[in-house]
C-alpha positions, 0 to 999 in steps of 0.5 A: 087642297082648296082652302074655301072647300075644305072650310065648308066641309069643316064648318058649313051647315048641312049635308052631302048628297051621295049621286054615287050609284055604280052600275050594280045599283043603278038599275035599282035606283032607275027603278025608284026613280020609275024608269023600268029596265026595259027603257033601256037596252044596253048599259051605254043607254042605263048609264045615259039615263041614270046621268040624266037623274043626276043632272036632274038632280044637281040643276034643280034650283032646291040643290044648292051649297047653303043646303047641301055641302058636298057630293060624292059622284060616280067616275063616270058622272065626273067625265060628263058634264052636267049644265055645259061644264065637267060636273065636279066644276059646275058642282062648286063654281055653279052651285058651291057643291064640294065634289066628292069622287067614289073610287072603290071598285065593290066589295070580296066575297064575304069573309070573317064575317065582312066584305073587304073592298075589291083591290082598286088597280089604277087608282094613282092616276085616278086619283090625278085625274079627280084631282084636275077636274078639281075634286076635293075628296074621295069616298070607298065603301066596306061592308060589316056583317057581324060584329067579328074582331078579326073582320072589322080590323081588316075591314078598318086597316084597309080604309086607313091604308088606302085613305093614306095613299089617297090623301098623298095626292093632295085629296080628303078620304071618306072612309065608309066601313058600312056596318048592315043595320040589320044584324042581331049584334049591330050594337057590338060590331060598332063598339069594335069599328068605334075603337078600332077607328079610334085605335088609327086616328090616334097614331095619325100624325098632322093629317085628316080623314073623314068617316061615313058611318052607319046611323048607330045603334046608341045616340051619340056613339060615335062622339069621340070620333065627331070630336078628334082632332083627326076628323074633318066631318063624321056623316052618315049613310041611311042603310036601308031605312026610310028617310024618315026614319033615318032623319029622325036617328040622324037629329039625336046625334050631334055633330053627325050630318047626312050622306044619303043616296036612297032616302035622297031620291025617294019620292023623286020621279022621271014622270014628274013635270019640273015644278013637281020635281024641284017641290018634291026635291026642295023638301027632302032636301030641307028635311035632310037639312034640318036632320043635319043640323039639329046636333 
């Protein structure tokens, strides 16, 4: 594991940009971004147009280490290259971004009240192959429907079991059980992930993790996990609320910095000249920034 990103990943100020749309939420986020389905007529040409965003994105001169400390990309954002480089390389030599890999392959079917993520075939050689083109972690993303005790067990021993098998290879996991900000019992189904994420890191043994949460219900809920010794960084997605918002949630809680994908391009445009766009980018990122360290 690189010493130099893992010392950022620990200490530095700021956030990580999730650039991690997969080809189900791809052509929503090409929506935002005002490029309408009917630009492109295939997925080969979708995919073209949502790497030129994140190109876009990554090149501009707002997005930069001091800022920004980490960046979970797509596996095919990995096997491209962004500014003539593979993009997890341009991402640290170019900009000092830690680049982070999504490996998950989308959620089961809803069951007990949560969706487990899909089984991941081949991800020992994934694995390898992120780690050659010098990827620091992971990130794999369940989802919590309901504050079910059996569900959100399931939901947790899976992300640790396969955070296990990825941290064999010399890789950070961001385990990311989503709890949906918009049920009735958020506030319980987080005092179940809260103790039985607790109930893991306490049996771990000499190693780390880190945790993708959604923004909790009661400020500063997910202390004990920001401070365990098992825990390299606790961040934060922004699960459907308008940045704003979701910065203001983020400020009241110490220690927990941002991982937003949505809330990160609102406001960005494929219309937009390249001045415009860096402005527009320069400010959500600060905005975000400061949202990240105001704890």
């Amino acid at each position: 594991m690189n010493a130099q990103m893992a010392e950022q990943m620990t200490s530095g100020h700021g956030f990580i940009a999730a650039l991690d749309q997969s080809g189900g939420s791809t052509p929503k986020a090409l929506k935002l971004y005002g490029v309408e389905e009917d630009a492109y007529g295939s997925e080969a040409e979708m995919f073209d147009l949502i790497h030129a965003m994140r190109s876009r994105i990554v090149m501009s001169p707002a997005l930069t280490g001091d800022r920004v400390i980490g960046a979970i990309l797509f596996e095919m954002t990995m096997d491209r290259e962004i500014g003539g480089k593979p993009s997890a390389r341009f991402l640290w030599e170019d900009k000092q971004v830690v680049p982070f890999l999504k490996v998950d392959k989308g959620l089961e079917e809803a069951s007990e009240g949560v969706k487990l993520m899909k089984p991941i075939p081949g991800l020992d050689a994934l694995l390898d192959r992120a780690r050659d083109h010098g990827v620091f972690g992971t990130k794999m993303r369940s989802v919590i429907d309901a504050a079910s005790s059996g569900g959100i067990k399931a939901i947790v021993d899976q992300q640790f079991e396969i955070g296990a098998q990825i941290a064999g290879h010399g890789l950070m996991p961001i385990l990311e059980p989503e709890v949906t900000i918009t049920i009735p019992d958020k506030a319980e189904a987080e005092a179940m992930l809260r103790d039985e994420i607790l109930r893991h890191l306490d049996a771990m043994e000499g190693s780390q993790v880190m945790l993708k949460l959604s923004l909790p219900s009661v400020d500063n809920f997910y202390q004990p996990l920001v401070d365990h010794p098992n825990v390299m960084r606790v961040v934060a997605l922004s699960g459907g609320y308008a940045r704003d918002e979701a910065n203001a949630i983020l400020a009241r809680n110490a220690g927990v910095i941002a991982s937003f994908s949505r809330a990160l391009t609102e406001g960005l445009s494929a219309q937009q000249g390249s001045t415009e766009f860096d402005a527009a980018l320069d400010a959500t990122i600060q905005s975000i920034f400061e949202a990240s360290v105001a704890g």
